[in-house]
C-alpha positions in Angstrom: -37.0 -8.7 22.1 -33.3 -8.8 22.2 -30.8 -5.7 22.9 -29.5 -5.7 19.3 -32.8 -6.0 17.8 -34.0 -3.2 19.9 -31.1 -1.2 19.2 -31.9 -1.4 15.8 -35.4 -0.3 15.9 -33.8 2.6 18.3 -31.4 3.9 15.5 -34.2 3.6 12.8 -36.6 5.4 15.0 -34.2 8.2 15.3 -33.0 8.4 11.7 -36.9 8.7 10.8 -37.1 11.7 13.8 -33.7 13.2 12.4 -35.0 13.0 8.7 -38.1 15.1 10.0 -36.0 17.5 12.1 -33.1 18.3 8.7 -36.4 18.7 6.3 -37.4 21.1 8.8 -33.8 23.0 9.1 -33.5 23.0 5.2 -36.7 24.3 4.2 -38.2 26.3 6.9 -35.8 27.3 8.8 -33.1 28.2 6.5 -35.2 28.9 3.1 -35.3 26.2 1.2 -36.6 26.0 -2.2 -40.3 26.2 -2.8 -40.2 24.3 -6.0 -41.4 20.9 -5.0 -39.0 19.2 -7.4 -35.9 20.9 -5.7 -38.0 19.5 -2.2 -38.6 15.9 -3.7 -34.2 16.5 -4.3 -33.3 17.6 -1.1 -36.1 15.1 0.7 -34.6 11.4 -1.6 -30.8 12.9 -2.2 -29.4 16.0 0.4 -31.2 14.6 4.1 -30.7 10.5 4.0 -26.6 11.3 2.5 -26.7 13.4 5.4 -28.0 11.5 7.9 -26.0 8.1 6.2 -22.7 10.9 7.2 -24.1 11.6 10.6 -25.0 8.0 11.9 -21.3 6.6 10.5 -19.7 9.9 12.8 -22.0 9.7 15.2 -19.2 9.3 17.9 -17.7 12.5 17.2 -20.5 15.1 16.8 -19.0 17.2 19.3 -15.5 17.2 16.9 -15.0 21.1 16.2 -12.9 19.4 13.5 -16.1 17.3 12.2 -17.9 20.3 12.1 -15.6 21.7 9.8 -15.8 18.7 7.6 -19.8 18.6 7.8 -19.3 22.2 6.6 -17.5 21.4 3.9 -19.8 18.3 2.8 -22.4 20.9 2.6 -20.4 23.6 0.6 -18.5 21.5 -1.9 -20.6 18.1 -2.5 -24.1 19.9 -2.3 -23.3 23.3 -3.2 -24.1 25.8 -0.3 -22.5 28.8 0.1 -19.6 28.8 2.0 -20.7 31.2 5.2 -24.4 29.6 4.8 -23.0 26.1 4.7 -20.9 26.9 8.7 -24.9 27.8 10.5 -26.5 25.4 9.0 -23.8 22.0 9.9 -24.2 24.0 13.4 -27.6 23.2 13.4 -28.4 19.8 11.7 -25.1 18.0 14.1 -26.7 19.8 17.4 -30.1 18.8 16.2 -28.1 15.1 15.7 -26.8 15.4 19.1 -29.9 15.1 20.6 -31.7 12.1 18.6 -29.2 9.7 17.9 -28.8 6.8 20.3 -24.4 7.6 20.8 -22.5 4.8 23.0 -19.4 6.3 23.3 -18.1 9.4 23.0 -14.3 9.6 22.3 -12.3 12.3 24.2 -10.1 12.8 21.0 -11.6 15.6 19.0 -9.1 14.9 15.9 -10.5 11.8 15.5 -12.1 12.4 12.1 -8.8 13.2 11.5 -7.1 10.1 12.7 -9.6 7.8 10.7 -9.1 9.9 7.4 -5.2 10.0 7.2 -5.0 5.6 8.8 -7.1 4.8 5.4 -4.8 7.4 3.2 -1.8 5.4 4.8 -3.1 1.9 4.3 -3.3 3.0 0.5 -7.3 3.6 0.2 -8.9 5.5 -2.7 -10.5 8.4 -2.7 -14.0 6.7 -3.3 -13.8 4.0 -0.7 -12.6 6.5 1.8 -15.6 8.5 1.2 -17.8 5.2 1.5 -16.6 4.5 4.6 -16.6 8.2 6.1 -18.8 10.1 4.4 -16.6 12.6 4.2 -16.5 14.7 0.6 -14.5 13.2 -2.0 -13.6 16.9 -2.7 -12.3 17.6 1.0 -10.1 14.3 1.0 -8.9 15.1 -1.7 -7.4 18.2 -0.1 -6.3 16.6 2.6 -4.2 13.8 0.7 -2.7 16.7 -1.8 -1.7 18.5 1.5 0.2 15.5 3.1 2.0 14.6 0.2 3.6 18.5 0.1 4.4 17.9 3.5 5.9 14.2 3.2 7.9 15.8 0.4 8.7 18.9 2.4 10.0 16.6 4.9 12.3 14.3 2.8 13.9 17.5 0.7 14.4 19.1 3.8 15.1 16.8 6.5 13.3 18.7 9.0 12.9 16.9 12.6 10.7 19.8 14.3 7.5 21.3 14.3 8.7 25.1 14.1 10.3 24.9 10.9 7.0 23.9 9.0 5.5 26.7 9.8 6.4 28.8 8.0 7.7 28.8 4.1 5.4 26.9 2.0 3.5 25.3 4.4 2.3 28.6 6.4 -1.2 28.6 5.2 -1.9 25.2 5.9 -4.2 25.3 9.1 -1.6 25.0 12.1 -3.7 22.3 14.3 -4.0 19.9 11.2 -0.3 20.5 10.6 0.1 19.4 14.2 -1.3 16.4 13.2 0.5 15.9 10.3 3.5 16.4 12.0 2.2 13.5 14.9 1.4 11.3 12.3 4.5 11.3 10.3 6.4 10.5 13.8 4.6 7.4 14.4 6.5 5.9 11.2 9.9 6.0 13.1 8.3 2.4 14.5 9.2 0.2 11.5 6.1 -2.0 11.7 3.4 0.8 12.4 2.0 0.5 8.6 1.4 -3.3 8.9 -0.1 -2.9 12.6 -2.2 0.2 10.6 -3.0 -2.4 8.3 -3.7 -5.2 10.2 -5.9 -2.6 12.6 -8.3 -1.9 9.3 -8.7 -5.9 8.9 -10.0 -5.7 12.3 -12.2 -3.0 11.7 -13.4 -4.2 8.4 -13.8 -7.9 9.8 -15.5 -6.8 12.8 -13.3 -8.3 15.0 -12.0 -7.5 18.9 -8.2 -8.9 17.7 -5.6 -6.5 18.2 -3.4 -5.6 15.2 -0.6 -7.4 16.7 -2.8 -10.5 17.1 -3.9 -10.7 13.6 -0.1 -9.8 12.4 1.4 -13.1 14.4 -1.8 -15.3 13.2 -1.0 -14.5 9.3 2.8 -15.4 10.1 1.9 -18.7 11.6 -0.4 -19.2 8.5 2.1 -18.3 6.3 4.5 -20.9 7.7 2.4 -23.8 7.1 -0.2 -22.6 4.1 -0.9 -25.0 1.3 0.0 -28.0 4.3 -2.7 -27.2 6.8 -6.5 -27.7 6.7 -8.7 -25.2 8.7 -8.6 -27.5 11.9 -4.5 -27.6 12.2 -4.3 -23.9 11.4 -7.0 -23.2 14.6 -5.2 -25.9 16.6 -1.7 -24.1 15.4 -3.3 -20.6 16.1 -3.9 -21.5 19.9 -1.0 -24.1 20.8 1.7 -23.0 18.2 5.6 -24.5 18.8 8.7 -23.1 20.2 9.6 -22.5 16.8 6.9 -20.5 16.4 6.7 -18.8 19.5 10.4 -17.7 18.8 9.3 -16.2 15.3 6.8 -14.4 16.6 8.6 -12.7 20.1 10.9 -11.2 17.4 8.8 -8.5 15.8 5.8 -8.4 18.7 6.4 -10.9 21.2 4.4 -14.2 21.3 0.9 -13.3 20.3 -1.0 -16.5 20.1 -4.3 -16.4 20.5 -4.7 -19.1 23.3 -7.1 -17.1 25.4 -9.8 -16.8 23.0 -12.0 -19.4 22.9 -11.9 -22.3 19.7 -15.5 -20.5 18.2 -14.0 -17.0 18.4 -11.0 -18.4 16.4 -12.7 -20.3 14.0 -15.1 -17.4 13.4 -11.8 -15.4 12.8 -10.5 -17.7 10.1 -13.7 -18.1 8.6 -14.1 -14.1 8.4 -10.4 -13.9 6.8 -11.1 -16.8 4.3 -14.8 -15.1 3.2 -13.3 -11.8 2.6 -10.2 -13.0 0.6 -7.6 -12.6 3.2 -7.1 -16.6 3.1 -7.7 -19.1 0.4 -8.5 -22.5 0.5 -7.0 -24.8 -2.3 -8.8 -27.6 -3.8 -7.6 -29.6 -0.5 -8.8 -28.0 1.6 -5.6 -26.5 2.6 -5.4 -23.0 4.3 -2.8 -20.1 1.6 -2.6 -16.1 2.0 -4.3 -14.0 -0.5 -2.0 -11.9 -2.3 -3.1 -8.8 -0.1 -2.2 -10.9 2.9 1.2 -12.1 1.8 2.3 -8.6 1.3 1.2 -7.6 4.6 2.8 -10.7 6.3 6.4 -10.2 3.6 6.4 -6.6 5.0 6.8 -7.9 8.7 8.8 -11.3 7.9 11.6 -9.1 5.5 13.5 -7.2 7.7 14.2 -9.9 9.9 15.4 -12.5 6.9 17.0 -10.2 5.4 19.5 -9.2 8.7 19.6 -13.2 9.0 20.8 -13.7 5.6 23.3 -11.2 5.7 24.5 -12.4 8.8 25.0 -15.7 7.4 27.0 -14.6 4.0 29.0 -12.3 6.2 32.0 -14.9 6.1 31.9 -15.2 2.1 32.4 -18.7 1.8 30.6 -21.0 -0.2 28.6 -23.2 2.3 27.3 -19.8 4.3 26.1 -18.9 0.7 24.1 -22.3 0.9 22.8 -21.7 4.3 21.7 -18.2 2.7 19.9 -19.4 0.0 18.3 -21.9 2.5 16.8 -19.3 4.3 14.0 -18.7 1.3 12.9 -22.0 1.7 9.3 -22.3 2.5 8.5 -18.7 1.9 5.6 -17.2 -0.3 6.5 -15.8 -3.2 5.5 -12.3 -2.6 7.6 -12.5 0.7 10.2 -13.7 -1.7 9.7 -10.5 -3.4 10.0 -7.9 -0.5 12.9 -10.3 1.1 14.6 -9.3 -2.6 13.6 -5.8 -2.6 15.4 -5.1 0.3 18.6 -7.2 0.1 18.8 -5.6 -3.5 18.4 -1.7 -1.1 21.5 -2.4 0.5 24.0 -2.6 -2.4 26.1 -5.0 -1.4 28.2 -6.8 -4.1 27.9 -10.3 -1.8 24.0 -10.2 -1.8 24.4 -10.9 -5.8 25.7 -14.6 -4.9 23.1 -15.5 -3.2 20.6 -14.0 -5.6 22.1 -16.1 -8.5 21.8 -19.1 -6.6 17.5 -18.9 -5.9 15.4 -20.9 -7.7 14.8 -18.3 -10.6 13.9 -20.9 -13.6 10.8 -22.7 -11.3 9.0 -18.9 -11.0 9.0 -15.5 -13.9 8.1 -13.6 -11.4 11.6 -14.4 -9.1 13.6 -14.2 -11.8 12.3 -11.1 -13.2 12.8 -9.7 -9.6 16.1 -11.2 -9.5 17.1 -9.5 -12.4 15.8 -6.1 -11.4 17.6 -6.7 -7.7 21.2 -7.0 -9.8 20.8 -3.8 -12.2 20.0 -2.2 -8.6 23.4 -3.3 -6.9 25.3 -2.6 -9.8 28.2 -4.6 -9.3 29.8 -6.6 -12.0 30.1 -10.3 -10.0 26.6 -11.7 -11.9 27.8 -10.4 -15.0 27.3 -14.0 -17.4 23.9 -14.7 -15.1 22.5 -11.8 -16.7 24.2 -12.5 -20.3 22.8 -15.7 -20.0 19.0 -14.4 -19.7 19.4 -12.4 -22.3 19.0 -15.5 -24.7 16.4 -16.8 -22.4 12.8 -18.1 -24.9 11.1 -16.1 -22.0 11.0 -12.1 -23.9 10.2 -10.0 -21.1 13.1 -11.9 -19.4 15.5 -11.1 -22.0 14.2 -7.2 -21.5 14.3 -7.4 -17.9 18.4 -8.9 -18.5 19.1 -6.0 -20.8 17.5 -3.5 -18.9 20.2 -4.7 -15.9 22.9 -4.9 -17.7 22.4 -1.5 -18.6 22.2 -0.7 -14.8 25.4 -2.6 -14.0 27.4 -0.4 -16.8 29.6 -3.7 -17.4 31.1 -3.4 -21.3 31.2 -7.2 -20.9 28.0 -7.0 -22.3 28.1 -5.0 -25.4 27.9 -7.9 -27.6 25.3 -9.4 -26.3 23.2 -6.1 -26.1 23.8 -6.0 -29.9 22.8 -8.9 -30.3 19.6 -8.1 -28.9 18.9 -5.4 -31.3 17.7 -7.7 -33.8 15.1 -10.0 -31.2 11.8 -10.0 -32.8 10.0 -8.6 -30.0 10.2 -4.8 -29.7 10.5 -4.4 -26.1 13.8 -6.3 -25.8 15.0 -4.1 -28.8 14.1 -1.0 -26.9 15.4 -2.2 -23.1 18.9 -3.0 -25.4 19.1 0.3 -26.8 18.5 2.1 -23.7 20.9 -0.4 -22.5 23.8 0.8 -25.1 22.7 4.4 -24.6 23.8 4.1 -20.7 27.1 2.1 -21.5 27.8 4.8 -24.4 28.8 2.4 -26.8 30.0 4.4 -30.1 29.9 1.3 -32.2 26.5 0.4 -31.8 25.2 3.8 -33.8 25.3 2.5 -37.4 22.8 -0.5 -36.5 20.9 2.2 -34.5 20.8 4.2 -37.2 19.6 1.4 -39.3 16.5 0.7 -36.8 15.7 4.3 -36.8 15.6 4.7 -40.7 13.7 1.1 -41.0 9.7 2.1 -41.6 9.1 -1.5 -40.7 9.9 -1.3 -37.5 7.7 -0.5 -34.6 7.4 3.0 -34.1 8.3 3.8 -30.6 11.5 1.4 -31.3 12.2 3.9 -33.9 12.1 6.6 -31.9 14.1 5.4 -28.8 16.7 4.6 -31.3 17.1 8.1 -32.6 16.8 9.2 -28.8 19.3 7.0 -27.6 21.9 7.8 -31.2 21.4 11.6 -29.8 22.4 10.7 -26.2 25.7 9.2 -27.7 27.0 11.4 -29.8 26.4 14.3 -27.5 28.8 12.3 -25.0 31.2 11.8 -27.5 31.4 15.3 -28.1 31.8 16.2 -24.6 34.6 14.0 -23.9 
């Protein structure tokens, strides 16, 4: 018999020993119902979630702090009294501690802690957090609603110390968690500690020994030759790589190829990522990111392109804009996106030439992002590139154009916004009137007025109209 197989039949021996031992706590120990339908309950419901909790946190049993949340498993998600609840965890985790088969014990005592807030900061619901902890859905709750006050204590405030969150509106949170709060929210001053958070959970989900840094530099390389590389070149390119690459990669992490793992352990790692949609394989048999995966790998790859691009337009002249625009080339589109996101973050007026220039026509997507970056700089220079969408066939285009104009404040555009208050589609006649509203334009209230008092029109057109009518003559009468 092999070691896994008879570590299997070593954990199901135990859970069938610790199923015995919590029937015995519940109902004879502690006074358990006598009403054999409550029994048949607490026998096919309570003890396996319980034991399901305890075998997942196995590791850290001797957590005071997974004691706490055991207690509150057993107060809020199966109802026992609060000072009942506290004995009882006490007994079912030491009874735990003594029949489960436990590898490693980790010297951390927050770790239940450290698991719970990694999945709230790689975006994880409620419900798959308590899937994969067992945790109450009630208690993470708690937990999430308490580090978003303190995230938003933190960026009102400014603070940079520990002292000054204790007290104020954070001085009945419970000071050790706090601690950690505080801990956690440090370990954000490295700029790629989300993405290494992120690429960690791949690991963990994937079962994998990578490190996060590993799996991080094996997406980039992926992502500079997907839809031209069958599985085979994207191993061989995963374990040899290029100069080029290797230069990419020393930039963010240092060169993290995966050379010394052997060809089966990287082809099982490819074949993980491409069963549980990290890659995609095209009707070629060509290697692409999922969209999951070319966010991950745009978050890395952006800062970095963007300091290059701006590096390159810092002279202004037309041939650096060129190289600029160059420097998109090859890219996935959803790097394309965060690349825009933060060029448009900077507000510089020069980024909008190079924006102008992308390929907007070949992709919506760009060119509504395009649109959205130049409202968000605000500078007049792509004044006739957003004119110019406005009479685009595309509507949500033409929305998206009056929607920046209305950004940009340029008057430059007042005709064309009033134009656009008789398109056929009401969401262009609704992103122009806001539009007008912004700019203040006095001379666009009779039409207004005549959308507003038209019963055929939509309804919500209607009322934005009489909104946006308000908003103007109350500036008027203020100047």
């Amino acid at each position: 018999m092999s070691n896994q197989v008879k570590l299997r039949q070593l954990i199901a021996d135990a859970k069938s020993q610790l199923s015995n031992d919590i029937s015995k706590i519940l109902l004879e120990e502690w006074g358990g119902p006598k009403n054999l339908m409550a029994q048949e309950y607490y026998n096919n419901v309570i003890i396996p979630d319980l034991i399901h909790c305890l075998e997942i946190n196995s590791h850290v049993l001797r957590s005071h702090i997974f004691l706490d949340i055991f207690t509150n498993k057993l107060n809020m998600q199966f109802g026992f009294p609060p000072a009942f609840a506290r004995g009882l965890a006490a007994d079912i985790i030491n009874t735990a501690n003594g029949v489960l088969p436990i590898e490693h014990r980790p010297t951390n005592v927050r770790e239940p802690w450290e698991r719970l807030f990694r999945m709230l900061a790689i975006g994880e619901n409620i419900n798959t957090i308590s899937e994969r902890s067992a945790f109450p859905m009630e208690y993470i709750e708690l937990i999430q609603q308490q580090y978003i006050n303190f995230i938003r204590i933190v960026k009102e405030q400014g603070k940079k110390g520990f002292d000054i969150f204790t007290n104020g509106e954070l001085k009945e949170y419970d000071e050790d968690l706090l601690k950690f709060m505080f801990q956690f929210w440090q370990r954000f001053q490295d700029p790629y500690y989300l993405e290494r958070l992120k690429a960690e959970d791949i690991s963990y989900k994937l079962e994998l020994n990578f490190k996060p840094e590993e799996i991080l530099s094996a997406l980039i390389i992926i992502h500079d030759f997907e839809g031209k590389a069958s599985v085979s070149d994207i191993l061989t390119l995963l374990q040899t790589g290029s100069a080029e690459q290797s230069k990419k990669l020393e930039l963010f992490t240092g060169n993290w190829l995966l050379s010394h793992y052997s060809s089966e352990e990287t082809g099982r790692f490819i074949n993980k990522l491409i069963k549980f949609d990290y890659l995609r394989l095209d009707h070629d048999g060509n290697v692409s990111l999922s969209i999951k995966t070319a966010q991950l790998v745009g978050a890395v790859l952006a800062p970095k392109i963007v300091t290059d691009i701006l590096n390159t337009i810092e002279l202004g002249n037309n041939k650096n804009l060129t190289e600029a625009v160059k420097l998109f080339e090859g890219l996935n589109l959803y790097v394309v996106d965060r690349v825009i996101d933060r060029l448009a973050r900077t507000g510089l007026p020069e980024v909008t030439y190079v924006l102008q220039q992308l390929p907007q026509k070949k992709n919506k997507k760009v060119y509504l992002k395009i649109l959205w970056a130049l409202g968000k700089i605000g500078s007049n220079a792509p004044i006739n590139f957003v004119i110019n969408a406005m009479q685009h066939r595309d509507a949500m285009i033409r929305a998206k154009a009056c929607q920046s104009l209305g950004n940009i404040g340029d008057s430059a555009g007042l005709f064309a916004l009033m134009r656009c208050l008789d398109d056929s589609i009401p969401g262009v006649k609704e992103q122009a009137l806001v539009a007008l509203g912004k700019l203040g334009y006095k001379g666009a209230v009779k039409k207004m007025e005549e959308i507003a008092n038209n019963l055929d029109e939509n309804i919500h057109v209607r009322h934005v109209a009489r909104e946006v009518i308000d908003r103007i003559k109350q500036k008027a009468g203020n100047e």
